[in-house]
C-alpha positions in Angstrom: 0.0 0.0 0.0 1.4 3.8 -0.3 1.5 5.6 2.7 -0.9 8.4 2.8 2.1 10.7 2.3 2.4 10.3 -1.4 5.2 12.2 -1.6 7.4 9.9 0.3 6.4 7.0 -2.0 5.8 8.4 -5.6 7.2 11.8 -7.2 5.0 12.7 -10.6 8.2 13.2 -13.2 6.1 13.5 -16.5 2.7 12.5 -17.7 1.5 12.1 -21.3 -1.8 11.1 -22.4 -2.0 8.8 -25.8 -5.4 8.8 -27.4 -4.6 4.8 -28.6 -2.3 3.4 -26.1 -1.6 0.5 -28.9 0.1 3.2 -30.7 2.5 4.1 -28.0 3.7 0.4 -27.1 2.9 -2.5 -29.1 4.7 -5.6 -30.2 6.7 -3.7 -33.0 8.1 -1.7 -30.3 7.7 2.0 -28.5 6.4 5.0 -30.2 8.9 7.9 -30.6 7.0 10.3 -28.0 6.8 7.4 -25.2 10.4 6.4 -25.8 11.4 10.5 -25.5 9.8 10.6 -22.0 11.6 7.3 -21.0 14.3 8.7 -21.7 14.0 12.4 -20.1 13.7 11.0 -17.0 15.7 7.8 -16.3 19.4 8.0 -15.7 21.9 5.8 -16.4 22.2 2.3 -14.3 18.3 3.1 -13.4 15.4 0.1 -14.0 12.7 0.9 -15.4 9.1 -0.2 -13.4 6.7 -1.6 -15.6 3.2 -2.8 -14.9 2.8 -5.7 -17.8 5.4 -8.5 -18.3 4.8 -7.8 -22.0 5.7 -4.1 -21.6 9.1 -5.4 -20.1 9.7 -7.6 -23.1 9.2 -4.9 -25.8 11.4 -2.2 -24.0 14.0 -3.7 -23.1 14.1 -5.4 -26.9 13.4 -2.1 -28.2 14.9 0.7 -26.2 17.4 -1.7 -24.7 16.8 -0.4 -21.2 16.2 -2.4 -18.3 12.9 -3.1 -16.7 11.5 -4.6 -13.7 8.1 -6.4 -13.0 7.7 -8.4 -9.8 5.0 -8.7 -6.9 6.9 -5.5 -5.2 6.0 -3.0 -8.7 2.8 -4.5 -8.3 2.2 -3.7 -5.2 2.7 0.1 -6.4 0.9 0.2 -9.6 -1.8 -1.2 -7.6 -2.1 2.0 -5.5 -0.9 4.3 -8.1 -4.2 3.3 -9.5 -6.2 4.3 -6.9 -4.7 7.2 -6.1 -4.6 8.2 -9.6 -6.6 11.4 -8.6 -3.8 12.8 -5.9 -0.7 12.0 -8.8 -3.1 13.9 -11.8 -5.8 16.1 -10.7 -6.1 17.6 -14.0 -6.7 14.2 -15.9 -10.6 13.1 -15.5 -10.5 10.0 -16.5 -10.4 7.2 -13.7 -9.3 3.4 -14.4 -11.9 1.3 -15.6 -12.8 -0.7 -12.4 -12.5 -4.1 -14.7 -8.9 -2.9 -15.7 -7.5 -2.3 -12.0 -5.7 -4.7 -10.8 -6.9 -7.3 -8.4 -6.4 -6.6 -4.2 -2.7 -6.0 -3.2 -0.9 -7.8 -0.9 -0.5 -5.1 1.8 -4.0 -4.3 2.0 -5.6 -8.5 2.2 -2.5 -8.3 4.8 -3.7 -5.0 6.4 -7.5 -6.0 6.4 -7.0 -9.5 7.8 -5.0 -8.4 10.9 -7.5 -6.1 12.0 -10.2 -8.9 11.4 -11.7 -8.0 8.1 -12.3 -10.5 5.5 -13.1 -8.7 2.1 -13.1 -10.4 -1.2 -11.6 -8.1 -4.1 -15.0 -7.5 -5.7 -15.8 -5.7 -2.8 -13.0 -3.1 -2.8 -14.0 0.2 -3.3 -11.6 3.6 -2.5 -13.4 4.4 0.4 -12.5 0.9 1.8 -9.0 1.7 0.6 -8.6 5.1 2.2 -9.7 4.0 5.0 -7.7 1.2 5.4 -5.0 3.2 4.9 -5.7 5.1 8.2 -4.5 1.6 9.6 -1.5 1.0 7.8 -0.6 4.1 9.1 -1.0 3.2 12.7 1.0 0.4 12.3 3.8 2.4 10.8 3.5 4.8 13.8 3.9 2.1 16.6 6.5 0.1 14.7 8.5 3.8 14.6 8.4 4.1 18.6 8.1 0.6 19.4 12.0 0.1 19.7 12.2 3.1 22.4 8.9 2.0 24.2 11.1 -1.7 24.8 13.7 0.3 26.4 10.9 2.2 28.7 9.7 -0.7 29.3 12.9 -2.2 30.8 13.4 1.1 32.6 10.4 1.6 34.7 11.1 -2.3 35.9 14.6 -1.5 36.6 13.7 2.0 38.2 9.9 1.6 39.6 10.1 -2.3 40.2 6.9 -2.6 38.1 6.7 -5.9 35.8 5.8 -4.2 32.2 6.5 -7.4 30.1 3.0 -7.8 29.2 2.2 -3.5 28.6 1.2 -2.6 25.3 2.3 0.5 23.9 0.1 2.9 24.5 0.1 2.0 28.5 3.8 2.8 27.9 3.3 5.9 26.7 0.8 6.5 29.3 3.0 6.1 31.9 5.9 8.4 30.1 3.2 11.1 30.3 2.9 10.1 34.2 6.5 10.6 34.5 7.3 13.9 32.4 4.1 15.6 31.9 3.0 19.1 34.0 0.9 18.4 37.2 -1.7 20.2 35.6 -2.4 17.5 32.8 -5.8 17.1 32.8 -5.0 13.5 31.2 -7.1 10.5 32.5 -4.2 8.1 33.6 -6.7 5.1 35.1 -8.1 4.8 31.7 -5.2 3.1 31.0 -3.1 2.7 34.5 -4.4 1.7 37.7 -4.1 4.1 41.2 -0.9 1.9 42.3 1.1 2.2 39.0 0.2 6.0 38.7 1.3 6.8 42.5 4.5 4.7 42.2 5.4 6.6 38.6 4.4 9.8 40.4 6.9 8.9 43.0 10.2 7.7 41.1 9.4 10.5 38.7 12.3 12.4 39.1 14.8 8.9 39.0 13.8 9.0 35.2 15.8 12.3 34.8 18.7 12.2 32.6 17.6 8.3 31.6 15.1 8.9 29.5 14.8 11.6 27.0 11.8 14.1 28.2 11.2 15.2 24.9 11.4 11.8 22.4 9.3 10.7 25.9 6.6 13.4 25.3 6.4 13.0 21.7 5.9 9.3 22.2 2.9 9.9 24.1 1.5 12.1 21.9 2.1 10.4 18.3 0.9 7.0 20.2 -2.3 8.6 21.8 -3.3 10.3 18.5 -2.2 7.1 16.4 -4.7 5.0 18.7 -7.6 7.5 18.6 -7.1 7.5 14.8 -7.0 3.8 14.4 -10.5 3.0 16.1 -12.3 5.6 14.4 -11.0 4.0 11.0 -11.7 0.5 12.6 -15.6 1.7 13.1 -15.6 3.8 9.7 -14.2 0.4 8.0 -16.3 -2.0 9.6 -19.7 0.5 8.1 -17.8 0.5 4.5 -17.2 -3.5 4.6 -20.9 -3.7 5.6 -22.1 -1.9 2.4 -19.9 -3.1 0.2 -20.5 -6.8 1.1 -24.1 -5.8 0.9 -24.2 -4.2 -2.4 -22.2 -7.1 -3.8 -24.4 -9.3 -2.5 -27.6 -7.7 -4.0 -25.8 -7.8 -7.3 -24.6 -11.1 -7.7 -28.4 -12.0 -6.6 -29.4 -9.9 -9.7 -26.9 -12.1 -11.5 -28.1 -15.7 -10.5 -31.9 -14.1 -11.6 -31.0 -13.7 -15.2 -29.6 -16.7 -15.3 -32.2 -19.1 -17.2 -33.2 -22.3 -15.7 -30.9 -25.7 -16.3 -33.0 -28.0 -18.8 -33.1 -30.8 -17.3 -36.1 -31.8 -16.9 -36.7 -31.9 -20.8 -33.7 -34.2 -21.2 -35.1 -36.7 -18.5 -38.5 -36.9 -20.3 -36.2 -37.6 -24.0 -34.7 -40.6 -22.2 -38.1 -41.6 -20.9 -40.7 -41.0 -23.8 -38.6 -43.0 -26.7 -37.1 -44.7 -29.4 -37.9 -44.7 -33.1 -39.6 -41.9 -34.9 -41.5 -41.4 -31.7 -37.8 -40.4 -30.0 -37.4 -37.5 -33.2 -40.2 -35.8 -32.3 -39.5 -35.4 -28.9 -36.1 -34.5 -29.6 -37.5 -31.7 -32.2 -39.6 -30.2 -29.3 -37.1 -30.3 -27.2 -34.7 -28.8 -29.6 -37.3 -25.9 -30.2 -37.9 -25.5 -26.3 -34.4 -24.8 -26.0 -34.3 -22.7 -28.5 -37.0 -20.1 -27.2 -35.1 -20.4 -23.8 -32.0 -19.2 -24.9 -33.6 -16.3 -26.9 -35.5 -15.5 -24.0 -32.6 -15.2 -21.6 -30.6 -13.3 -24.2 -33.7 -10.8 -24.3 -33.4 -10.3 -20.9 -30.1 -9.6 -20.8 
């Protein structure tokens, strides 16, 4: 998935729009204006990322320039395409939803830690916005986790308090307890109970020139924020995944409906009713029966 920061995972170099893409790449090779902004922009010794294996083959025959396509330039194509809007707000057209490509990895990975089991049909770019919110907490608490393991350590070497089994944002919590003003208004037995607060209270100033005060502080508050975010975007996703399995639902139910009925029944009364000239009849009404079915469904449609 791309971080919502954009900008730390994509930079827009050049964009070009071909009315008939077959006439910018095909098999006999790449069109003079495609092959002029390949070349702008990539510097010697650099691959090229390419989202079709067959895009691969006819560059690097053609323009002789090395190209990559694996699961990892996937992965970004597949979120280039839905962010499409952010990398070119002045181009209109979206990606056909048939020609996107199917669920990325990071995202099935993403929804099925926090629970969520989505098929790909049912992936829509709220879904994936939102789901992004999550990714993002998970960036955040891998960033601080290292220095909340080393809190941890400290308050049981310092306060005597076992904090093996804390998660991070009772860590935080008790940095907060430790370096934050007496006139924080913070809640502390949300998270800690009266014991842990009064003993933190206590040792406070034993924490002085151990810990940082300020990588302490902003710890709290990137790990409070990141766990306010991430169960608002838990509830948002939960309503989305709702609606989207709903919708999919009602359409593949619309689907199955204009489906015309299996013919069996008129085949089981072939095999009973005969032999002989008898058997061609019945075989000529079944043919016709069959007939007007198919036309019938195909009228539907």
């Amino acid at each position: 998935m791309i971080n919502s920061d954009l900008r730390r995972a994509v930079i827009r170099k050049g964009f070009r729009t071909f009315k008939d893409k077959a006439s910018a790449i095909n098999a006999t090779g790449v069109s003079e204006e495609l092959s002029g902004m390949i070349r702008k922009w990539l510097l010697p010794e650099m691959k090229l990322a390419v989202g079709k294996p067959e895009y691969k083959m006819i560059i690097e025959s053609d323009l002789k320039i090395t190209c990559v396509h694996n699961e990892i330039v996937m992965e970004l194509m597949w979120g280039i395409q839905h962010l499409m809007h952010r990398l070119l707000p002045e181009e209109k057209a979206e990606v056909a939803k048939e020609g996107r490509l199917p669920m990325s990895q990071g995202l099935k990975m993403c929804l099925r830690r926090y629970g969520f089991d989505v098929k790909p049909e049912m992936v829509n770019d709220q879904i994936v916005e939102t789901a992004g919110g999550l990714f993002d907490f998970d960036a955040v608490e891998k960033l601080f986790s290292s220095y909340l393991r080393d809190v941890s350590l400290c308050i049981k070497d310092t306060s005597g308090i076992n904090c093996e089994n804390w998660g991070n944002l009772k860590l935080a919590t008790a940095l907060i307890v430790i370096f934050g003003p007496e006139e924080d208004d913070n809640d502390f037995h949300e998270v800690l109970s009266e014991d842990e607060v009064s003993k933190l209270m206590d040792d406070a100033r034993k924490y002085y020139g151990v810990l940082s005060m300020a990588l302490s502080l902003r710890t709290y508050k990137k790990i409070r924020s990141a766990y306010r975010v991430r169960n608002e975007k838990k509830i948002l996703l939960e309503s989305l995944i709702k609606k989207a399995k709903e919708a999919f639902e009602a359409e593949q139910a619309q689907v199955c409906e204009k489906v015309p009925p299996p013919l069996t029944e008129s085949v089981e009364q072939v095999e009973v009713l005969g032999d002989g000239k008898d058997e061609e009849l019945v075989l000529a009404e079944f043919s016709e029966q069959a007939f007007s079915s198919c036309c019938a469904a195909e009228l539907e449609h």
